[in-house]
Short mmCIF file of the C-alpha atoms (twelve columns), coordinates in Angstrom:
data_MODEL
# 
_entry.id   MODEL 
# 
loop_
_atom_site.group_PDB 
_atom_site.id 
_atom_site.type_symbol 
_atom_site.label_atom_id 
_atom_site.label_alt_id 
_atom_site.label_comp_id 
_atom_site.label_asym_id 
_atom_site.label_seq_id 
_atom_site.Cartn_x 
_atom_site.Cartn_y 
_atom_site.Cartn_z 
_atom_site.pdbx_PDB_model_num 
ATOM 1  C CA . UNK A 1  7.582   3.028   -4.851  1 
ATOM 2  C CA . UNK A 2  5.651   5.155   -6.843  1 
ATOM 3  C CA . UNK A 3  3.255   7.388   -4.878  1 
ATOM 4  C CA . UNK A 4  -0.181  9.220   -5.774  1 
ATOM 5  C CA . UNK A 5  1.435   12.169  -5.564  1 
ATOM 6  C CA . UNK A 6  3.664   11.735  -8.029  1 
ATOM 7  C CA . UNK A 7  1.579   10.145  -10.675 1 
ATOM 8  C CA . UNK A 8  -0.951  13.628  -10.184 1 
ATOM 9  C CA . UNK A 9  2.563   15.140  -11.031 1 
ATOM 10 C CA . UNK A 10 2.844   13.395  -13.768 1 
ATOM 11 C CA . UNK A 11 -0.361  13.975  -15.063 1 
ATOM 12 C CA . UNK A 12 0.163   17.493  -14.446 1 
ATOM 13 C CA . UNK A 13 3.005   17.993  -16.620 1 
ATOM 14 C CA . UNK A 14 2.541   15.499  -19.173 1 
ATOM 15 C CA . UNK A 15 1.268   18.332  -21.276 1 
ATOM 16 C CA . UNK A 16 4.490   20.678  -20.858 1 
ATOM 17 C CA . UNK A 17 7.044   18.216  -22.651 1 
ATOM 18 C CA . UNK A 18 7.363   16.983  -26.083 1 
ATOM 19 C CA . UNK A 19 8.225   13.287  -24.788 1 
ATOM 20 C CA . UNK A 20 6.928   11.074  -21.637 1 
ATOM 21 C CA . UNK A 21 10.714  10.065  -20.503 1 
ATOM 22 C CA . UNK A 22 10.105  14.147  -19.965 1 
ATOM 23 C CA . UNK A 23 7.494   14.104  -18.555 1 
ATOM 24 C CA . UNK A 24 8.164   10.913  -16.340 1 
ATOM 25 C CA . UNK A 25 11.853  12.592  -15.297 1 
ATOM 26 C CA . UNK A 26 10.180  15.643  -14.137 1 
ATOM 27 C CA . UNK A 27 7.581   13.732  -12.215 1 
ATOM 28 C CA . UNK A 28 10.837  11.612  -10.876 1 
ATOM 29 C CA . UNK A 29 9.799   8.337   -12.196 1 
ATOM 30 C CA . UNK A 30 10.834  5.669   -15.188 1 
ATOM 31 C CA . UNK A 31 9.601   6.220   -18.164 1 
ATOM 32 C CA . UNK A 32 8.054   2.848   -18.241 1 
ATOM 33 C CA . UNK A 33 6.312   3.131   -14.729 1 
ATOM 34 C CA . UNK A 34 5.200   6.566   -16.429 1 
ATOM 35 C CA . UNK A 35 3.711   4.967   -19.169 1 
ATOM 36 C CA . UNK A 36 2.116   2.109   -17.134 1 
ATOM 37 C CA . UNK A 37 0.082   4.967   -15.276 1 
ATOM 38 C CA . UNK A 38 -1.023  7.086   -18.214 1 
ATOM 39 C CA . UNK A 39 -2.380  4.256   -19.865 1 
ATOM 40 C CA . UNK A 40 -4.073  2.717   -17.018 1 
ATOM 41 C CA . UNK A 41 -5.737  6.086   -16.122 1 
ATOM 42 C CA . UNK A 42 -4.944  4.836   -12.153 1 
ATOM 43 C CA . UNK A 43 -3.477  6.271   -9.116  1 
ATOM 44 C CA . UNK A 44 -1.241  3.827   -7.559  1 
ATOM 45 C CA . UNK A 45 -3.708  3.685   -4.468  1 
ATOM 46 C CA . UNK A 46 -6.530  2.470   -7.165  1 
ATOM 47 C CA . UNK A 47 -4.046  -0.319  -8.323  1 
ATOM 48 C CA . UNK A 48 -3.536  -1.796  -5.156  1 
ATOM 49 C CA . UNK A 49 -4.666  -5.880  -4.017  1 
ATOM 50 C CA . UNK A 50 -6.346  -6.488  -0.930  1 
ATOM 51 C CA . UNK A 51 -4.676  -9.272  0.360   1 
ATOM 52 C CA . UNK A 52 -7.487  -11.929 2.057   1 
ATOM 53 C CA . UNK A 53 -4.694  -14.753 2.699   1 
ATOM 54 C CA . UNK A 54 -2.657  -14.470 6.071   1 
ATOM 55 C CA . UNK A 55 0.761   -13.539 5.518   1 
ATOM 56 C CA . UNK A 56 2.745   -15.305 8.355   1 
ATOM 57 C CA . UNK A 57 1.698   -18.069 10.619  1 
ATOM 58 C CA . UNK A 58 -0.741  -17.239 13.513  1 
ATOM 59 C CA . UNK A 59 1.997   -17.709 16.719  1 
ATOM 60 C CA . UNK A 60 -1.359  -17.791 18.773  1 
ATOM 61 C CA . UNK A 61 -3.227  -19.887 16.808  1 
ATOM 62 C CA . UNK A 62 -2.962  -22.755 19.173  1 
ATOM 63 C CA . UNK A 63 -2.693  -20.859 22.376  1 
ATOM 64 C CA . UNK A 64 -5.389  -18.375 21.984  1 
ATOM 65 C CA . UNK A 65 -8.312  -20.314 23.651  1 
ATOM 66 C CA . UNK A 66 -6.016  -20.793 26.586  1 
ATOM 67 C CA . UNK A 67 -5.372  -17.467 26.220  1 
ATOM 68 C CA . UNK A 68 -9.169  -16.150 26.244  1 
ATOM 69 C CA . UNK A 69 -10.060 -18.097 29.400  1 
ATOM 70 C CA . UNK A 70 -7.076  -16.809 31.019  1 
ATOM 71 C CA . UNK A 71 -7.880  -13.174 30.167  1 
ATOM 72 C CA . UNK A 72 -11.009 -13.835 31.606  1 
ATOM 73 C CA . UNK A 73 -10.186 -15.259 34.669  1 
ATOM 74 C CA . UNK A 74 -7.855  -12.720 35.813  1 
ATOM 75 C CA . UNK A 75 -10.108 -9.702  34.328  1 
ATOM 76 C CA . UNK A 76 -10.553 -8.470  37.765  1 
ATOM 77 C CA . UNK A 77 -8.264  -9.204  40.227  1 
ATOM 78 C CA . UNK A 78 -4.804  -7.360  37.933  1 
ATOM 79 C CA . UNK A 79 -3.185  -4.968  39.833  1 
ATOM 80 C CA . UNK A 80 -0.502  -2.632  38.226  1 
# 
C-alpha cells in the first residue's frame, strides 16, 4: 500500500532523475503506481472511497432492542 508519505517522496525527487521508474524506485514504488500519482496530482489519502454500505452482517441486528431494554433495566442495580 502506497502511503502519503511516499508519494510527497516521489514528488520530491521526481525532478532529480532522468526517468520516473527512477524516480518511482527511489520513492520505493512501481513505476506504474508512480505514474498513476503524478498524473492524478493526488495523495493516496485524497483517492480514497467512503464506504456508505455495511460491510458484514449486523450480529445484533435482531437482538439489539432486547438488548436496549435490558441495558436499561439493569442500569442501576450492576455491581462489579
Amino acid at each position: 500500500m502506497v502511503t502519503d508519505h511516499r508519494v510527497r517522496r516521489l514528488i520530491a525527487v521526481r525532478n532529480k532523475y532522468d526517468y520516473q521508474y527512477q524516480a518511482a524506485d527511489a520513492a520505493g514504488m512501481s513505476s506504474k503506481t508512480a505514474g498513476k500519482y503524478l498524473h492524478s496530482g493526488k495523495l493516496p489519502s485524497q483517492c480514497r472511497v467512503e464506504h456508505s454500505w455495511p460491510t458484514r452482517q449486523d450480529p445484533f441486528g435482531e437482538d439489539w432492542d432486547f438488548v436496549k431494554q435490558l441495558l436499561q433495566d439493569t442500569q442501576g442495580t450492576l455491581v462489579i
